[in-house]
C-alpha positions as CSV (number, residue, x, y, z in Angstrom):
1,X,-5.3,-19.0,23.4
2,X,-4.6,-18.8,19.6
3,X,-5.9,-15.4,19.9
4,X,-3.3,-14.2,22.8
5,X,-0.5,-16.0,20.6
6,X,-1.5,-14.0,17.8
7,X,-1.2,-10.7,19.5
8,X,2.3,-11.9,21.0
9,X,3.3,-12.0,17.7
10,X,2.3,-9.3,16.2
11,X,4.0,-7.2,19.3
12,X,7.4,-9.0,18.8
13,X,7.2,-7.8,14.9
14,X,6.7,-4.1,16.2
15,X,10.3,-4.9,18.2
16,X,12.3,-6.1,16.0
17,X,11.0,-4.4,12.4
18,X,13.9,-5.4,10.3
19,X,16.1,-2.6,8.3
20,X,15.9,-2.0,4.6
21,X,18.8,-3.3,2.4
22,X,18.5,-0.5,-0.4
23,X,16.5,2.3,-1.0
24,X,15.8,2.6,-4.8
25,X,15.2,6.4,-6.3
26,X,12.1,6.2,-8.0
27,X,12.9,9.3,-10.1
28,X,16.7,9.1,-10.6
29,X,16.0,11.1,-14.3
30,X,14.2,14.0,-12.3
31,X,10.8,14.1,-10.8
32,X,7.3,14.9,-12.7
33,X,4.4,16.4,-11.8
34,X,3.7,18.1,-8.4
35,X,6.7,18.5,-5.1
36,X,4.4,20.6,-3.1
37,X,6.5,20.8,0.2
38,X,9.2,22.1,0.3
39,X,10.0,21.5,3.8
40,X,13.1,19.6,4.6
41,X,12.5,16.1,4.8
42,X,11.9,15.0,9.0
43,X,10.6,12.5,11.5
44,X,7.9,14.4,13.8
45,X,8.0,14.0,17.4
46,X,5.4,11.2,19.1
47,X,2.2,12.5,19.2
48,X,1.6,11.9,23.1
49,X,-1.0,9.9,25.0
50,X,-1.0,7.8,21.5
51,X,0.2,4.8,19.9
52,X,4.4,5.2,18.9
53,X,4.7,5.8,14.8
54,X,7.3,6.7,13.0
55,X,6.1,9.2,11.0
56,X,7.7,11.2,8.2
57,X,7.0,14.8,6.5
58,X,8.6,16.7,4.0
59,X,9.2,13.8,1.2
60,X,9.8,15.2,-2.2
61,X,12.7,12.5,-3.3
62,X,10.4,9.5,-3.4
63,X,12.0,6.1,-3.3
64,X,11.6,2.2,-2.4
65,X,12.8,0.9,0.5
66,X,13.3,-3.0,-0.2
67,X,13.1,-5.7,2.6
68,X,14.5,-8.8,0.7
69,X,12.2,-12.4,1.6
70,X,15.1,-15.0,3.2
71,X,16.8,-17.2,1.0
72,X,15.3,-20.0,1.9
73,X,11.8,-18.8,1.6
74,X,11.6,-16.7,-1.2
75,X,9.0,-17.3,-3.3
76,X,9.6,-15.2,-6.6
77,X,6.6,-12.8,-5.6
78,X,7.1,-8.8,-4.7
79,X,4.9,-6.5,-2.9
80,X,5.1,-2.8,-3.2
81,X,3.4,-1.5,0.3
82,X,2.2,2.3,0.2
83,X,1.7,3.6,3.4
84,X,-1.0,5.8,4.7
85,X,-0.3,9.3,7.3
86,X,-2.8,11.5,5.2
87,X,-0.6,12.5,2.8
88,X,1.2,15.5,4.4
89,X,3.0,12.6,6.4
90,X,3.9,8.8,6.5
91,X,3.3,6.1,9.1
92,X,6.6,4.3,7.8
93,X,6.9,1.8,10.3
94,X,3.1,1.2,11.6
95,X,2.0,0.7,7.5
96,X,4.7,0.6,5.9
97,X,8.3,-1.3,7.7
98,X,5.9,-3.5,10.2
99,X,3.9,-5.0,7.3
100,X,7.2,-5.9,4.9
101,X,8.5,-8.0,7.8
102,X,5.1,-9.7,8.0
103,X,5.6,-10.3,4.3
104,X,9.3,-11.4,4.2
105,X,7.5,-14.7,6.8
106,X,5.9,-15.6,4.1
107,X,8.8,-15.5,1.2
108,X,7.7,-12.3,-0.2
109,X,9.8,-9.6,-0.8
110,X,8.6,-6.4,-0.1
111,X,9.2,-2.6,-1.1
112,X,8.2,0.3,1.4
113,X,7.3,3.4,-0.8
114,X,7.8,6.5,0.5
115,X,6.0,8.7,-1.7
116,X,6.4,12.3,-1.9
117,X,3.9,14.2,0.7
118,X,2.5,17.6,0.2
119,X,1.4,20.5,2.7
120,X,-2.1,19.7,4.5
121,X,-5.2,21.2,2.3
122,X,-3.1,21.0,-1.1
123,X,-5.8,20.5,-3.7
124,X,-4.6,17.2,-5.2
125,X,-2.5,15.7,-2.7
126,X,-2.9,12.4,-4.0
127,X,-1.2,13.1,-8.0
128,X,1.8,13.1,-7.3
129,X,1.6,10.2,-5.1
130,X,0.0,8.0,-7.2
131,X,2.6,8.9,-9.7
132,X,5.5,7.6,-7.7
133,X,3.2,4.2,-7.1
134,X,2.8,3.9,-10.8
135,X,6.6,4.4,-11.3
136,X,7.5,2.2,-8.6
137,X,5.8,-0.7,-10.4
138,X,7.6,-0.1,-13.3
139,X,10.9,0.1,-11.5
140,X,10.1,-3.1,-9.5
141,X,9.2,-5.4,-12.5
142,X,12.6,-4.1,-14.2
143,X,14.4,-5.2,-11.9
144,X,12.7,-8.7,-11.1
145,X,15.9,-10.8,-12.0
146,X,18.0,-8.8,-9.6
147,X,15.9,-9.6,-6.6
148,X,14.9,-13.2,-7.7
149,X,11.3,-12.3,-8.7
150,X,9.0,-13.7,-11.3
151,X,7.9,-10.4,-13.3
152,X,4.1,-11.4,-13.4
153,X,3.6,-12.0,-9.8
154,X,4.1,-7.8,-8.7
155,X,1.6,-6.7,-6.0
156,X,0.9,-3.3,-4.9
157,X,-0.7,-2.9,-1.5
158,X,-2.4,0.4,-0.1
159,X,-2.9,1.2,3.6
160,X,-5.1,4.3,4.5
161,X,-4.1,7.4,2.4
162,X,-1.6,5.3,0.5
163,X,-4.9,2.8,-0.6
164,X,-6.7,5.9,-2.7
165,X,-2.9,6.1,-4.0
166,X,-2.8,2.6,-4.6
167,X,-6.4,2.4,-6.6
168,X,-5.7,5.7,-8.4
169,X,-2.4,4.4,-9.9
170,X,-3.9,0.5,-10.8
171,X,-7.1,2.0,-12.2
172,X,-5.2,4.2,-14.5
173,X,-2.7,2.0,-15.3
174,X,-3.6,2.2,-19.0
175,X,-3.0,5.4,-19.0
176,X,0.5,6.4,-17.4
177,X,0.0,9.6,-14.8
178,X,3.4,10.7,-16.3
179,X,5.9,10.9,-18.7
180,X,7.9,7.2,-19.7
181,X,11.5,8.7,-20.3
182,X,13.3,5.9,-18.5
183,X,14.0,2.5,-19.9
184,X,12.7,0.8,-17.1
185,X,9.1,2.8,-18.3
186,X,8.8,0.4,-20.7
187,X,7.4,-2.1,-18.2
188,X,4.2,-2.4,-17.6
189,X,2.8,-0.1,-14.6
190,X,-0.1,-2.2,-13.6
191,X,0.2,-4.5,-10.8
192,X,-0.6,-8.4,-11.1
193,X,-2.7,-7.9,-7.7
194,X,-4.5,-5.4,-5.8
195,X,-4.5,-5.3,-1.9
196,X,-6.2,-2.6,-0.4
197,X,-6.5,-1.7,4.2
198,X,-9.1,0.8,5.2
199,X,-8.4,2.6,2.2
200,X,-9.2,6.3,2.7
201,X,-11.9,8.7,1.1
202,X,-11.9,6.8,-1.6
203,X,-15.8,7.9,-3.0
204,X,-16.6,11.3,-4.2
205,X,-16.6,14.2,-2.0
206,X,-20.0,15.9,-3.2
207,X,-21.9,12.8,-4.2
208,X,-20.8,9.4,-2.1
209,X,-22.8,6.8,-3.8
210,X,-20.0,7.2,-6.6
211,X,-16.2,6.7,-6.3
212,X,-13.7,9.7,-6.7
213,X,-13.6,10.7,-10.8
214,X,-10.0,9.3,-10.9
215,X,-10.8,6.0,-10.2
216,X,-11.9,4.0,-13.2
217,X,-12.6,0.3,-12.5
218,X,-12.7,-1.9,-15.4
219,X,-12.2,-5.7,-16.6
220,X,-8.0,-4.6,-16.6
221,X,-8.2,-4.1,-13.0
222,X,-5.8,-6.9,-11.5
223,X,-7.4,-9.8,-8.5
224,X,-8.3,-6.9,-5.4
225,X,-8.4,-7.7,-1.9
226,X,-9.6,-5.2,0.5
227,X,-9.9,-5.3,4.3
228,X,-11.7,-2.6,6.0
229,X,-13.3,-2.1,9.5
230,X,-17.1,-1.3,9.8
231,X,-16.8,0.9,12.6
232,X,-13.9,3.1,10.7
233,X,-14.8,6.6,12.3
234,X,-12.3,8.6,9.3
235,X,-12.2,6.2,5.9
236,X,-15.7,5.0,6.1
237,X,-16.3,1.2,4.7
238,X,-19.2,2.6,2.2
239,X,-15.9,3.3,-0.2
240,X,-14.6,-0.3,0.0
241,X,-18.2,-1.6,-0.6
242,X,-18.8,0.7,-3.8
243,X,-15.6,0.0,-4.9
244,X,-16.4,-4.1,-4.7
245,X,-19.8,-3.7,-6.1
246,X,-17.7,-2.0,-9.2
247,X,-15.6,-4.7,-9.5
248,X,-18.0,-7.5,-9.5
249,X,-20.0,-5.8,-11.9
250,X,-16.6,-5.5,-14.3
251,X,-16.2,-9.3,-13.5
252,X,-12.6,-8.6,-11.4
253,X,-12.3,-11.5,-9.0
254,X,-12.4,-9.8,-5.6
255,X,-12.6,-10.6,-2.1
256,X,-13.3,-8.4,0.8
257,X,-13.5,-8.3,4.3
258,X,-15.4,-6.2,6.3
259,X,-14.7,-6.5,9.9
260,X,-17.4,-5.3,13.0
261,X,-14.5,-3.2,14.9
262,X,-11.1,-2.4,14.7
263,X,-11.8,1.3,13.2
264,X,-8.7,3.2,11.9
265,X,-5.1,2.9,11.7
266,X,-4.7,-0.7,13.1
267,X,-2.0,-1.9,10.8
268,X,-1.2,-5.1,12.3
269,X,-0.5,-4.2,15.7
270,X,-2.2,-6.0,18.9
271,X,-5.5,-4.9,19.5
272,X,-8.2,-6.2,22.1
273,X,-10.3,-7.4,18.4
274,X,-9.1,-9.6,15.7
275,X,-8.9,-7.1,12.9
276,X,-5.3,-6.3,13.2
277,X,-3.7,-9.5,13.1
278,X,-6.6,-11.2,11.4
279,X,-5.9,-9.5,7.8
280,X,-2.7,-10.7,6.8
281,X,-3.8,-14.1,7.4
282,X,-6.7,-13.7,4.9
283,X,-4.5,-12.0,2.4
284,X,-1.4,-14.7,2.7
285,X,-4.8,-16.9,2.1
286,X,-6.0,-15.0,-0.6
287,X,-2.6,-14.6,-2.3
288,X,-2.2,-18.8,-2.0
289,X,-5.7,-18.6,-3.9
290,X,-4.2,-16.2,-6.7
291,X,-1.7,-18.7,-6.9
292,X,1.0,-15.9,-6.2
293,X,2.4,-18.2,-3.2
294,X,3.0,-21.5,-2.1
């Protein structure tokens, strides 16, 4: 029964995902690095015989899209959700608008980035992505009186695609991927907290017992939760378990989760095993641990 009650949730979220209040330019001073499509920006048509996404191509104009936490719940603590579709395209609702309402529940207020995608086979899809992610933190943290938030408690989470993009920008946070020109560069670009969901191809491509060359873990990394299926057929859980095996030997508190089934692109939709609508609960769990909610 708590199960089945579970799942009923999860389904009402998917029919009634809330609308963003604002959506913040991440690059209002001009954007750096890499714009590789030029395709006008576009929601494709529904792929058919599969699940209903909305899904986006054509971004070069990255920006945040913010889902404010109610009033009455608001905790002081942001999350900045990068979605996955790839990177030549974004599942905005599935990983992106579907998870800020889950978060908004729980008092946290919650930014969708859409990230600028490029072409399929572009030969580093993921730079100027990660570039937007580390901006975005910047952006957030400036602006954490505005939205009620306390500047120290700024999350970035990664779902698929947008969890290498996530890990590339934390583990080079000491190290901007771009130029600071703005004021709001002067904040710091590293997230307080880590959350990562079947992050994708995260290891090397020739030699998969190490991670991808731009990833650097180290003892600046931020708290990291991960959640990843073992049965993923497409971001294979060897990358999550490398990547915690890093972390614990740079002594950054961790935890994962590394479920039997519930292979790719589950978000938090209903699902005949617990994987989908299980995660949240261990991260709203995780994040009470961190001390970055109540």
């Amino acid at each position: 029964m708590k199960f089945r009650a579970l799942l009923i949730l999860a389904f009402s979220l998917t029919l009634n995902a809330a609308e963003p209040t604002q959506n913040l330019k991440i690059w209002p001073d001009g954007v750096q690095g890499p714009v590789n499509d030029k395709a006008p920006e576009r929601i494709l048509p529904d792929v058919p015989n599969a699940k209903k996404v909305l899904r986006v191509e054509g971004v070069t104009d990255a920006t945040l899209q913010v889902y404010p936490a109610p009033k009455e719940k608001a905790c002081g603590t942001a999350v900045i959700i990068s979605p996955g579709g790839g990177f030549s395209k974004l599942a905005l609702d599935l990983e992106g608008s579907e998870v800020a309402e889950n978060f908004n529940a729980l008092g946290i207020t919650a930014f969708v980035l859409k990230y600028r995608t490029s072409p399929a086979k572009s030969p580093d899809p993921q730079l100027g992505a990660a570039m937007d992610a580390q901006r975005a933190v910047s952006l957030v943290r400036s602006k954490a009186a505005e939205y009620g938030l306390k500047p120290d408690h700024i999350g970035l989470l990664g779902i698929s695609a947008g969890g290498q993009v996530a890990l590339i920008a934390t583990s080079n946070h000491a190290h901007r991927l771009y130029e600071a020109k703005a004021d709001f560069d002067k904040e710091s670009c590293r997230p307080d907290f880590l959350a990562l969901v079947y992050p994708w191809h995260i290891q090397d491509t020739k030699d998969a017992t190490k991670l991808r060359d731009d990833i650097h873990v180290d003892k600046t990394m931020p708290p990291v939760f991960i959640a990843h299926a073992s049965d993923d057929p497409g971001a294979k859980v060897e990358g999550s378990l490398l990547l915690a095996l890093q972390l614990q030997a740079a002594k950054v508190s961790f935890e994962m989760h590394a479920y039997a089934k519930g292979g790719h692109g589950f978000g938090l939709r209903p699902a005949p095993v617990p994987c989908p609508t299980d995660w949240p609960q261990r991260f709203a769990g995780w994040l009470r641990i961190q001390d970055f909610i109540k």
